[in-house]
C-alpha angles and dihedrals in degrees: 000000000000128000090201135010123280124245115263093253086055109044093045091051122115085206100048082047092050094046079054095245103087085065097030117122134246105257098228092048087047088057083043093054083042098059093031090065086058105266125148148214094010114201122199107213113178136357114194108184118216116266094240087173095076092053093075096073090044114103100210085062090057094049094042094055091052081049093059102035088246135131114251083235092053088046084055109040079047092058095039084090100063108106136170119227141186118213133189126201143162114227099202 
């Protein structure tokens, strides 16, 4: 899930879609989809946010932002924005 849109250079990256970000959805389309199938009262249980903060060690992320064009700050604070939710609904 995403809190925000990507930029352009990573949203269009095979790198970014194979690391599952570049074709995640925006959280609040994904609760949309989910009421507009017919699901109620949805709950929204828990949000944990990436730890960014370890990928700047990591070399990939650092490859991958001289890949892209980006720097490696504006990667993270990208990514910053990847989260991982759980969601609870009734379909009546």
């Amino acid at each position: 899930m995403l809190t925000k849109p990507l930029p352009e250079e990573i949203s269009q990256s095979l790198d970014a879609y194979v690391a599952c970000v570049a074709g995640a959805l925006i959280k609040d389309d994904y609760l949309s989809a989910i009421k507009a199938a017919g699901f109620i009262d949805i709950k929204l249980l828990t949000e944990k946010g990436y730890p960014v903060e370890l990928l700047v060690e990591e070399p990939r992320a650092r490859e991958i932002s001289q890949k892209l064009g980006l720097p490696l700050e504006k990667l993270m604070e990208s990514l910053s924005s990847v989260v991982s939710i759980s969601v609870r609904a009734y379909k009546p």
